[in-house]
ZAMARGU-4260 file (C-alpha; in steps of 0.2 Angstrom, whole numbers, plus 5000, padded with zeros to 4 digits):
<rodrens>
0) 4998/5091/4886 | 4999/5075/4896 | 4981/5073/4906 | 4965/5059/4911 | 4955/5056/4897
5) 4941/5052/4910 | 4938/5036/4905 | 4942/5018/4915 | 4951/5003/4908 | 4952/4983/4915
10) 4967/4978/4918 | 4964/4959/4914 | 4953/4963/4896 | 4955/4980/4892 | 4936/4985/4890
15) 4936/5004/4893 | 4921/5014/4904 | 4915/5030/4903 | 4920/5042/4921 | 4910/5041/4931
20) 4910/5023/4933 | 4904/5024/4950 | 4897/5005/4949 | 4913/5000/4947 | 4923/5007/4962
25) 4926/4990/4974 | 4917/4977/4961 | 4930/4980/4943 | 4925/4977/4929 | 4907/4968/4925
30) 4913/4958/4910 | 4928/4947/4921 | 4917/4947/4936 | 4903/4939/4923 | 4920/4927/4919
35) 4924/4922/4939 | 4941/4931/4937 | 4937/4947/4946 | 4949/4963/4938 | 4950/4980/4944
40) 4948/4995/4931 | 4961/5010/4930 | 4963/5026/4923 | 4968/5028/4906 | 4977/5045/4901
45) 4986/5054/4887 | 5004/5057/4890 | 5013/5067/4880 | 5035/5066/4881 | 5040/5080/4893
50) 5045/5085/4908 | 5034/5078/4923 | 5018/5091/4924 | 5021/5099/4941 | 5009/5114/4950
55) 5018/5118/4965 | 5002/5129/4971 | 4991/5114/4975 | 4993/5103/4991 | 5002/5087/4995
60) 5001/5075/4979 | 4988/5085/4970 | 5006/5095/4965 | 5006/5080/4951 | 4986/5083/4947
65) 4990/5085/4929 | 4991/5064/4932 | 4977/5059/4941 | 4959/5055/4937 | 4950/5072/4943
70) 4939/5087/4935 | 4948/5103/4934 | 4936/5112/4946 | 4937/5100/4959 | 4944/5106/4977
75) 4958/5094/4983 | 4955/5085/5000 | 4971/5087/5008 | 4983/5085/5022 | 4998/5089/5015
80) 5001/5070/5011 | 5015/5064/5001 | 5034/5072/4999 | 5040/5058/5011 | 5060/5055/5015
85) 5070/5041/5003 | 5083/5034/5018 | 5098/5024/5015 | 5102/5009/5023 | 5118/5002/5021
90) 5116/4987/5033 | 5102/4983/5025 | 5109/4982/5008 | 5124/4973/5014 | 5115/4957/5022
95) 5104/4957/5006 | 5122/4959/4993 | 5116/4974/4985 | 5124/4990/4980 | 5113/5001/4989
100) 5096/5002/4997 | 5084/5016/5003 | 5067/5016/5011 | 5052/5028/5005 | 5048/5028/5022
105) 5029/5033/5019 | 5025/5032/5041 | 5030/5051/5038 | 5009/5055/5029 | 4997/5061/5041
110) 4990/5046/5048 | 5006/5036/5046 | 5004/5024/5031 | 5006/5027/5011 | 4986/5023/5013
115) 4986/5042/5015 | 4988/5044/4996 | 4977/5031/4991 | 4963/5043/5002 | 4968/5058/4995
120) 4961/5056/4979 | 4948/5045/4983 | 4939/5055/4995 | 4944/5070/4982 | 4934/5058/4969
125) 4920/5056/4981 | 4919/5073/4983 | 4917/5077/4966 | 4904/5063/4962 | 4893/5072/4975
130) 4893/5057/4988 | 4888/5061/5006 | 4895/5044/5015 | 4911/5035/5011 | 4913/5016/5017
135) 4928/5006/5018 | 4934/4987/5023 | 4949/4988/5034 | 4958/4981/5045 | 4967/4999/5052
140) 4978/5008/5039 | 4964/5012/5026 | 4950/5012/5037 | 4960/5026/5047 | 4967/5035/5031
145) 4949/5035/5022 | 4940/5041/5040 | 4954/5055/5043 | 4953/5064/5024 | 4934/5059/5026
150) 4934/5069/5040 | 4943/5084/5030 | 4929/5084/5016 | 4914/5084/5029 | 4907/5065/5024
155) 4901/5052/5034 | 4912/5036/5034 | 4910/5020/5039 | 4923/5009/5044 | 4921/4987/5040
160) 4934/4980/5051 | 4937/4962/5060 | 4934/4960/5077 | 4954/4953/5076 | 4963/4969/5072
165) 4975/4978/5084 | 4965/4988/5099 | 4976/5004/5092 | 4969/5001/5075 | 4949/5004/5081
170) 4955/5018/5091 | 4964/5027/5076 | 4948/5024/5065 | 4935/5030/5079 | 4945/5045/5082
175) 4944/5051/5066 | 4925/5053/5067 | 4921/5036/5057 | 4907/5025/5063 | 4917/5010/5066
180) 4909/4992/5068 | 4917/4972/5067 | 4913/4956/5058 | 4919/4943/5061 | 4926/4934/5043
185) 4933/4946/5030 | 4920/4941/5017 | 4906/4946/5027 | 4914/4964/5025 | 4912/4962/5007
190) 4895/4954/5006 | 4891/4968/5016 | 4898/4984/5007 | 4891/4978/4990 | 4876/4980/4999
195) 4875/4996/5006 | 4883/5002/4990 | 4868/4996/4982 | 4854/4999/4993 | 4861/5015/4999
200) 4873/5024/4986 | 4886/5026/4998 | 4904/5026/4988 | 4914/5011/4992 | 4935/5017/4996
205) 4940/4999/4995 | 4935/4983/4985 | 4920/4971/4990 | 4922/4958/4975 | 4925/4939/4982
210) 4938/4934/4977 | 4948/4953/4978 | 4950/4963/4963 | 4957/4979/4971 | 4951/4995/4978
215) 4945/5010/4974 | 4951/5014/4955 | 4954/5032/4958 | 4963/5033/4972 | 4972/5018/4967
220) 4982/5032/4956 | 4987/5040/4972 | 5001/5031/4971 | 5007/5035/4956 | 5015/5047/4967
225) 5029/5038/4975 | 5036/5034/4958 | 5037/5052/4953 | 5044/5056/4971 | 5055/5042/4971
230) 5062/5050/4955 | 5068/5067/4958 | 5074/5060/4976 | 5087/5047/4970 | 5101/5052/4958
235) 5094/5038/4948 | 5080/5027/4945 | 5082/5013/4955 | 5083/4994/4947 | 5071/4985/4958
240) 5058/4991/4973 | 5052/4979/4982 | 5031/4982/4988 | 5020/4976/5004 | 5007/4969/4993
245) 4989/4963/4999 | 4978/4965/4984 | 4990/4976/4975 | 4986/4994/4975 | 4998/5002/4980
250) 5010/4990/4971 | 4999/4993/4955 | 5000/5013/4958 | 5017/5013/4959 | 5021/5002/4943
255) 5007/5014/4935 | 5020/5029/4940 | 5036/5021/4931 | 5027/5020/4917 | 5021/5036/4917
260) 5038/5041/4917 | 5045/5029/4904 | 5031/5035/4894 | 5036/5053/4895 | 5052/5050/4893
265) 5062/5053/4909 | 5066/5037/4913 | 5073/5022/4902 | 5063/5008/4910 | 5051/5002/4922
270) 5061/4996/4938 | 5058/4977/4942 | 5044/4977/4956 | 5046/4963/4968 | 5030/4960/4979
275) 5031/4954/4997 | 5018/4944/5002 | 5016/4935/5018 | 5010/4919/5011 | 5014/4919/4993
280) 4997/4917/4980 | 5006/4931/4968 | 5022/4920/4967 | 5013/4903/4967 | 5002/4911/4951
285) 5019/4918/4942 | 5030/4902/4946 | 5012/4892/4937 | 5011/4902/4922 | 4992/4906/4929
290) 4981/4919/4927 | 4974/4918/4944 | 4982/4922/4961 | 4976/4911/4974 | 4968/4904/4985
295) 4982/4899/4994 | 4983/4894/5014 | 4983/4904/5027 | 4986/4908/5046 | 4987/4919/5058
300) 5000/4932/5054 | 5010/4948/5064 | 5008/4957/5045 | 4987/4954/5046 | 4986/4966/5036
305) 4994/4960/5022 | 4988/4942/5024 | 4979/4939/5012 | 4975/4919/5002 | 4972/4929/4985
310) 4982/4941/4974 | 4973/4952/4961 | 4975/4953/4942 | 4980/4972/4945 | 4997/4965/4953
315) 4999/4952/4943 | 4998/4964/4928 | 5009/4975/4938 | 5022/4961/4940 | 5022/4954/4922
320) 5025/4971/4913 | 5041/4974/4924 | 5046/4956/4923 | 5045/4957/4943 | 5043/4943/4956
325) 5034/4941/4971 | 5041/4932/4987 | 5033/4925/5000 | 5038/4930/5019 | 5027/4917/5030
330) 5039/4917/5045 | 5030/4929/5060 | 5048/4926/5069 | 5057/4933/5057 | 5049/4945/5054
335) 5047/4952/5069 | 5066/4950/5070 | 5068/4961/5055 | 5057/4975/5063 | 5069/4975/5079
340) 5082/4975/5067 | 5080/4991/5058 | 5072/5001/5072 | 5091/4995/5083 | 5102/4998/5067
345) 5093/5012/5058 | 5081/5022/5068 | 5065/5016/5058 | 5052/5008/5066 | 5040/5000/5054
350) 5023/4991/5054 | 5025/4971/5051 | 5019/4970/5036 | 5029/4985/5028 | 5043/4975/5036
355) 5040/4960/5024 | 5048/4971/5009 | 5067/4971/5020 | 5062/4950/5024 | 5059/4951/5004
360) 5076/4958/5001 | 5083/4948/5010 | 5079/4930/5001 | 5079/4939/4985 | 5097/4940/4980
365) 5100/4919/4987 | 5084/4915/4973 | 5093/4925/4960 | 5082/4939/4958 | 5092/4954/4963
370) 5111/4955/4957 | 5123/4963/4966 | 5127/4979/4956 | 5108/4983/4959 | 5102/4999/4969
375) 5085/4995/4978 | 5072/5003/4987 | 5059/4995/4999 | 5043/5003/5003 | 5040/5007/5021
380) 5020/5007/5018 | 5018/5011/5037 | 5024/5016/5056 | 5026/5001/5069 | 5015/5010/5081
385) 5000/5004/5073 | 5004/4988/5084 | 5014/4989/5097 | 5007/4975/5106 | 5017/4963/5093
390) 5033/4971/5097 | 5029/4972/5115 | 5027/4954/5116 | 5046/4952/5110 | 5053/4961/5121
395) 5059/4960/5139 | 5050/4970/5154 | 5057/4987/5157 | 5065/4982/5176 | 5062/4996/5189
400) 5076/4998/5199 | 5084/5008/5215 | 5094/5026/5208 | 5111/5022/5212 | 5122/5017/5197
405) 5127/4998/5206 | 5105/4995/5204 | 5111/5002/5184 | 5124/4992/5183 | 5115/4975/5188
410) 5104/4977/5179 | 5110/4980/5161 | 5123/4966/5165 | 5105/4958/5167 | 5097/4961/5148
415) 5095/4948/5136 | 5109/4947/5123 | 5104/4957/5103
</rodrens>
């Protein structure tokens, strides 16, 4: 029977740890850290060629429990994450020259953002290890998905932000319970956590190694479960999906679950994964033939939260073993544009940086990595009301206006052109 054989494996030199490796969770693996090429370490499990191991009596994603890194006795932390809708869009698929697209549109978890899944199991994890305060380096999605199942389990967490995130970002993470504070650089973050992991045993839900190697290793595996969704949802597996990458764990997770899959037999192949990055250190390393991602420039960017100068060896990993690609979407305009796009033509509002997957789609088929008989999905990583304020700013005032139907009238003749 297919199960965790409760022991860790890097994804860069395949040194394996015992579980717990609770040292491990943020920093990876010692031996590349020692080498300057941080790496993050993963579960390892048996799989046995079957059906998918399903327990419809536990909640949310812990129905796929079977494959993810947890002790038997352990209570699931829950809030009914997961099970999210696959939605087609035929516009979408139509302006990139691709049979058919759909969007796992992951703004449908509890606190609106795939993130959810990632949480799940790491404050599960935490849970297990007997650990009484959780913290995390975020800039909103994390931060407020680690605080809200933190919150469910009865730990203390605190949240490591940047004094530049979106107002609605803070106010999600505080409402949750978490003690909440700003720095001002990202790295400080980092130096910071390691600290207080080591001075304080608090459990780290995201990575603190400089340069990145990925986030928490457990509840990286949460994500696994979009690729077991994602199969019983589409007639068939699709040929590419197309990721919001950062530092790779969700895009890791995912291509974790495919294999999974292949593995046991339900499925042919790993789809090709394409990463959408904002400002491209995963396809600089892959276009170089290098086995580091970044650093790479940077700016300012409507999708901060995927904004990062590094990749991680976990995505490039990820990429390589399902002869994948990773784009670079830099333009805020466009964007933007997109997001206007498929909230006017589709009903889907999505967060910037989950918008950079359809900008990704878009450029893929003109670079030759998408054919035209392919069926594609993107993943909608999270809901554009985390940041309002960026749309806000692209849009026209909302003009008051006398109730008669000539004050109407004037007035649409008025709006700017779509």
């Amino acid at each position: 029977m297919s199960g965790y054989l409760r022991r860790l494996r890097c994804v860069r030199c395949g040194r394996q740890y015992p579980d717990p490796s609770l040292a491990l969770i943020g920093a990876g693996c010692p031996a590349c850290a020692g080498a300057g090429v941080p790496a993050n370490v993963l579960p390892v499990y048996d799989l046995t060629a079957g059906e998918l191991p399903v327990d419809p009596s536990q909640p949310g994603l812990f129905r796929y429990r079977a494959l993810l890194p947890l002790a038997a006795g352990t209570a699931a932390v829950s809030l009914g994450e997961g099970g999210t809708p696959v939605v087609g869009l035929p516009r979408l698929a139509d302006r990139a020259g691709v049979a058919e697209v759909w969007v796992k549109d992951e703004s449908r978890n509890p606190t609106w953002s795939y993130k959810d899944r990632l949480a799940a199991v790491a404050v599960t994890k935490a849970v297990e290890a007997g650990t009484e305060t959780v913290v995390v380096a975020s800039t909103g999605n994390h931060g407020a998905a680690v605080a809200a199942y933190a919150a469910r389990a009865g730990l203390r967490c605190v949240v490591l932000t940047l004094a530049s995130v979106p107002p609605t970002m803070k106010t999600l993470m505080q409402s949750y319970g978490a003690d909440v504070v700003a720095l001002q650089r990202p790295a400080d973050r980092w130096t910071l956590m390691r600290e207080l992991v080591a001075a304080r045993g608090w459990m780290a839900m995201s990575g603190h190694a400089d340069p990145p190697a990925g986030s928490h290793p457990y509840g990286v595996d949460g994500y696994k479960t979009i690729a077991y969704e994602l199969a019983g949802q589409l007639p068939r597996p699709p040929d590419v999906v197309v990721v919001p990458v950062a530092y790779g764990d969700g895009l890791a997770g995912i291509g974790r679950g495919f294999a999974d899959l292949a593995a046991l037999g339900l499925i042919d192949r790993v789809p090709r994964l394409i990463a959408a990055e904002p400002f491209g250190p995963l396809a600089a390393a892959l276009a170089a033939g290098s086995d580091t991602a970044g650093p790479v420039p940077v700016r300012p960017s409507v999708a901060f939260s995927t904004a990062s100068p590094f990749g991680t060896q976990q995505s490039l990993a990820t990429l390589r073993a399902s002869d994948g690609a990773a784009i670079a979407t830099p333009d805020d305009e466009e964007i933007m544009a997109t997001q206007l796009q498929l909230a006017r033509e589709a009903g889907l509002y999505l967060e910037a940086a989950s918008v950079t997957a359809a900008v990704a789609l878009c450029k893929a088929r003109p670079a030759g990595l998408v054919a035209a008989d392919d069926r594609v999905v993107i993943i909608g990583s999270s809901t554009g009301l985390k940041d309002v304020g960026a749309t806000a700013a692209r849009l026209p005032e909302v003009p008051m206006i006398e109730p008669s139907v000539g004050a109407l009238d004037e007035a649409l003749a008025a709006r700017p052109a779509r």
